[in-house]
C-alpha positions in Angstrom: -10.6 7.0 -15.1 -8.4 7.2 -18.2 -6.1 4.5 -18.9 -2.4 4.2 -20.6 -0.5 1.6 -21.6 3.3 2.4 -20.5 5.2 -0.8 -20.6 7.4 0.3 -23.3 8.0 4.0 -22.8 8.0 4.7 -19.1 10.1 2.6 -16.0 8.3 1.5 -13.3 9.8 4.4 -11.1 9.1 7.1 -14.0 5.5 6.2 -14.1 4.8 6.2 -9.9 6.9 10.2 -10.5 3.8 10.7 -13.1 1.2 10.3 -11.0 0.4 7.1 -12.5 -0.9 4.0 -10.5 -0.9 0.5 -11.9 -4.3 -1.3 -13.0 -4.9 -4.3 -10.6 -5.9 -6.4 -13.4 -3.0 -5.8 -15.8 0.6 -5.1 -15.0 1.2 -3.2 -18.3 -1.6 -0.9 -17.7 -1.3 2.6 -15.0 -4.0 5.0 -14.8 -4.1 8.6 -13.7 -5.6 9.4 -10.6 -4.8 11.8 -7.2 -1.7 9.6 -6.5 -0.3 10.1 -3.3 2.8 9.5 -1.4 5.2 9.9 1.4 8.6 12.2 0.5 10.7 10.8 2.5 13.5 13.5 2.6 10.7 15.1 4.7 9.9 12.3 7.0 9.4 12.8 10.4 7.1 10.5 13.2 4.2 13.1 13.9 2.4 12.7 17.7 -0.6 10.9 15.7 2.0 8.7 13.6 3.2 7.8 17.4 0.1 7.6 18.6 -0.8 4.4 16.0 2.6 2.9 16.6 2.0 2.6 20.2 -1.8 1.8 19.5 -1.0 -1.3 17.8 2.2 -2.3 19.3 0.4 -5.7 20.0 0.9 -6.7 16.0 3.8 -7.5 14.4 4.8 -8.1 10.8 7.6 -10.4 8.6 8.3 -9.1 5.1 9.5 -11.9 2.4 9.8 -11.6 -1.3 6.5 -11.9 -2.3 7.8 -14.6 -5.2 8.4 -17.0 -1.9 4.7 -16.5 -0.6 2.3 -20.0 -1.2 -0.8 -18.2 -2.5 -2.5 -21.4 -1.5 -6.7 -22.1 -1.6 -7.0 -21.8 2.5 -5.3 -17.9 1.7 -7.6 -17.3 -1.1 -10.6 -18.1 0.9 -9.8 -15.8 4.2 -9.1 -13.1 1.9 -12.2 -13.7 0.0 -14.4 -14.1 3.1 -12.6 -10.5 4.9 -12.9 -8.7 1.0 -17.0 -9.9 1.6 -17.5 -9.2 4.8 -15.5 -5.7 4.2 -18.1 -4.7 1.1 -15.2 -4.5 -1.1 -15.3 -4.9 -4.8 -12.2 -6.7 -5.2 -12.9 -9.9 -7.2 -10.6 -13.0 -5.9 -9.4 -13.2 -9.3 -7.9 -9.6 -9.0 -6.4 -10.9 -5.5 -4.7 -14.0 -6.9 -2.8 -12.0 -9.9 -1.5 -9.4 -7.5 -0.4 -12.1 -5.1 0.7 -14.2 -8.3 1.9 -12.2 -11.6 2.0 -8.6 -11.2 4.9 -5.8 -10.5 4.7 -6.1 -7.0 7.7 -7.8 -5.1 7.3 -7.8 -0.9 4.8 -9.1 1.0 4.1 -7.7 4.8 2.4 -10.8 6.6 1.0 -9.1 10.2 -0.3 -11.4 13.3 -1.8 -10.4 16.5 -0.5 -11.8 19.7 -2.0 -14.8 19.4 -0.1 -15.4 16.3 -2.6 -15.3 14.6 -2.4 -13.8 10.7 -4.7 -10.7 10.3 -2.9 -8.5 7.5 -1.5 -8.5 4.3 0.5 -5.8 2.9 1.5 -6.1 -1.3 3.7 -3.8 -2.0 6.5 -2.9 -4.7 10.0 -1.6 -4.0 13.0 -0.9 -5.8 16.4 0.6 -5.2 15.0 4.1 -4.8 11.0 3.9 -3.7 8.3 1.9 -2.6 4.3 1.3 -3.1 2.0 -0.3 -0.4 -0.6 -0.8 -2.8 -2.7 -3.3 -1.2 -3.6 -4.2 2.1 -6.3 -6.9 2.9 -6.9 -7.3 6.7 -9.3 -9.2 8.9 -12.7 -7.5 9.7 -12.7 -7.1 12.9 -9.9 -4.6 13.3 -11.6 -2.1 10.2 -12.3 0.4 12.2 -9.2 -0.1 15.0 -5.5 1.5 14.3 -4.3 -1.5 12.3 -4.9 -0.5 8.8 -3.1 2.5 9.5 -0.3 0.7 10.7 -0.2 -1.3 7.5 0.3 2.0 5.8 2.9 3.8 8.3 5.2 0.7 8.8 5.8 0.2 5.3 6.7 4.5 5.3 9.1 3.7 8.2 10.8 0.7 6.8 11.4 2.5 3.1 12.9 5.6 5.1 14.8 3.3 6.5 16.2 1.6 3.9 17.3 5.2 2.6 14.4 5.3 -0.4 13.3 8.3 -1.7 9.3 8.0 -1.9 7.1 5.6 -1.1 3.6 6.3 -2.8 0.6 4.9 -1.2 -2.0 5.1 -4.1 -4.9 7.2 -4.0 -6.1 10.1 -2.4 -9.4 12.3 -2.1 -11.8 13.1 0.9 -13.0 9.7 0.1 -10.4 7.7 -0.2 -7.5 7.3 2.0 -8.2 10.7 3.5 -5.8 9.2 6.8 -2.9 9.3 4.6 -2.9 13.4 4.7 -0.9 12.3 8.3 1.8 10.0 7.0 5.7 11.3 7.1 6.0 13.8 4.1 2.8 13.1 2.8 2.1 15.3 -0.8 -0.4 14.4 -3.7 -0.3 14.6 -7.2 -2.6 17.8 -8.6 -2.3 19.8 -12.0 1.0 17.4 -13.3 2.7 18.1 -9.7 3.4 16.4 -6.7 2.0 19.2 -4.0 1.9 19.6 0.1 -1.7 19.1 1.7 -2.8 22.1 3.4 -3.9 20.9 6.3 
């Protein structure tokens, strides 16, 4: 996938309105690929969107400025051990400079009801839009509702907050095919932002 290095022509908001995604291992760089995202003047809770919501009503979440987060060694080694056991290629170095020195600002920490930590949501938001760009999450719930969850709460809480967008990064038959269900969901295709046709 082609890449482009935008620090100094684009904002942050002008590039995520390009299609454009940033590069996990360098802030500076955004690549093209089908970028996807929720419009948010068209949000509304679908029975499926409800259905997760009260599928997973047994986790709850805490967001705090990601800045504030203690990226400590016992955090790098459960998220190493779930990105393993998941058969993800997601070197911990990649993890720690998300967590640590990237564009990303808010942090979605998730626990069962037990209390128990089993999700982490990085994301990005501004005044006007929102990324959930990475989500790591305990095994044992990959092929439950959660991940979804991690996906549609961070939707809800940037309609919320009045945003305009929150993109949700890629897209294809492949990859993140659930998110043709979110609020608003459109896709970027032939230098537009388009409707799936479900």
């Amino acid at each position: 996938m082609p890449q482009y290095n935008l620090k100094n022509t684009n904002t942050i908001e002008e590039n995520y309105s390009l299609g454009l995604l940033p590069q996990r291992n360098n802030p500076d760089f955004w690549y093209q690929d089908t970028s996807c995202r929720s419009n948010l003047s068209n949000f509304q809770i679908s029975s499926e969107n409800r259905r997760i919501l009260n599928k997973t009503d047994d986790f709850c979440s805490k967001v705090i400025d990601l800045k504030d987060f203690i990226f400590s060694h016992q955090i790098q080694k459960e998220i190493f051990s779930w990105v393993k056991e998941l058969g993800w290629d997601f070197p911990i170095s990649s993890t720690k400079l998300i967590f640590t020195n990237h564009i990303f600002n808010r942090l979605y920490i998730w626990t069962n009801d037990k209390g128990q930590t089993v999700a982490y949501s990085v994301c990005y938001f501004s005044k006007n839009i929102s990324h959930i760009a990475y989500v790591f999450y305990n095994p044992q719930y990959c092929h439950g509702n959660l991940p979804i969850r991690l996906v549609l709460q961070t939707i809800i809480d940037s309609h919320e907050k009045g945003l305009g967008f929150c993109y949700l990064g890629r897209f294809s038959n492949e990859t993140g095919y659930y998110k043709r269900n979110m609020p608003g969901f459109e896709y970027f295709s032939s230098n537009n932002w388009v409707k799936y046709d479900k």
